[in-house]
C-alpha positions as CSV (number, residue, x, y, z in Angstrom):
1,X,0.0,0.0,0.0
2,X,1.5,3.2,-0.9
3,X,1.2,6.8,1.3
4,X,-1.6,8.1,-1.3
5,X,-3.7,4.6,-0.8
6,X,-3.2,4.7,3.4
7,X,-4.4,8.5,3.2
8,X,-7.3,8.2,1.6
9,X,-8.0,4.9,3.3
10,X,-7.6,7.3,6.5
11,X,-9.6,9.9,5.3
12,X,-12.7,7.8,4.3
13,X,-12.6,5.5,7.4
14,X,-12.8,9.2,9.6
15,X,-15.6,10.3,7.6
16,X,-17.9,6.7,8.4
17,X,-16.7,6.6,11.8
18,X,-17.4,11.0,12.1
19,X,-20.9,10.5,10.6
20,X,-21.8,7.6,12.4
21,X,-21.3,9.9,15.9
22,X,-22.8,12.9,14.7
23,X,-25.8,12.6,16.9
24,X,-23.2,12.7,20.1
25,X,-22.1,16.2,19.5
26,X,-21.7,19.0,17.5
27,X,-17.9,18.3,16.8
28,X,-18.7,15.1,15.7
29,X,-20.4,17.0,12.8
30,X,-17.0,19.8,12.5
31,X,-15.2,16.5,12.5
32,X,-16.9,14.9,9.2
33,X,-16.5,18.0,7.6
34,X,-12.7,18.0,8.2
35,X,-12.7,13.9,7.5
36,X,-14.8,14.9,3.6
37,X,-12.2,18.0,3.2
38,X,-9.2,15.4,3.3
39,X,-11.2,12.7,1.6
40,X,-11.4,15.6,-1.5
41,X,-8.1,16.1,-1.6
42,X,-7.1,12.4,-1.7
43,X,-9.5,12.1,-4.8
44,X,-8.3,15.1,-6.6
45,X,-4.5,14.0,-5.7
46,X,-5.4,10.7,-7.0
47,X,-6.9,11.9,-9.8
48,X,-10.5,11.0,-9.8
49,X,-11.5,14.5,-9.8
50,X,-15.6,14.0,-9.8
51,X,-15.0,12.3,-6.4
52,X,-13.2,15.1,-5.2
53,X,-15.7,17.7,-6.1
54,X,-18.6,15.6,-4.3
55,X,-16.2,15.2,-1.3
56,X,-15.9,18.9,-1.2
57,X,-19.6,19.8,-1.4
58,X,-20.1,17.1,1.5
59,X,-17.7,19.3,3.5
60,X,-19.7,22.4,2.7
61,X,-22.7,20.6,3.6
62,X,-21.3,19.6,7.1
63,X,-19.9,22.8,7.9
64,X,-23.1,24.6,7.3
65,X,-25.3,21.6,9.0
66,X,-22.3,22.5,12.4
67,X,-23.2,25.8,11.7
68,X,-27.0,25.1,11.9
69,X,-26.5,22.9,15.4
70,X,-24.5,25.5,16.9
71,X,-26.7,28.4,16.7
């Protein structure tokens, strides 16, 4: 497994694990949206740029939903 493989394996496995504890807390949600930010990058660094894009609107998705729960 190279370093660009383990990252991205790293990135996606925090964004299941950040999602799936959401309902615990607010950061949970700040968390996911920092796990989909470096789950973009590691599809536009490997090249599959669609992924990348959707990976960076989930993170604008979570950042305005911890937006939403914090106000």
């Amino acid at each position: 497994m190279d370093l660009l493989t383990a990252f991205g394996l790293v990135a996606v496995t925090a964004m299941l694990v950040t999602y799936a504890l959401e309902s615990r807390s607010h950061w949970f949600t700040l968390a996911f949206a920092v796990a989909c930010l470096f789950g973009s990058l590691y599809g536009f660094l490997q090249g599959a740029w669609p992924f990348g894009m959707i990976e960076a609107i989930w993170a604008c998705v979570a950042l305005w939903r911890w937006r939403a729960r914090m106000g």
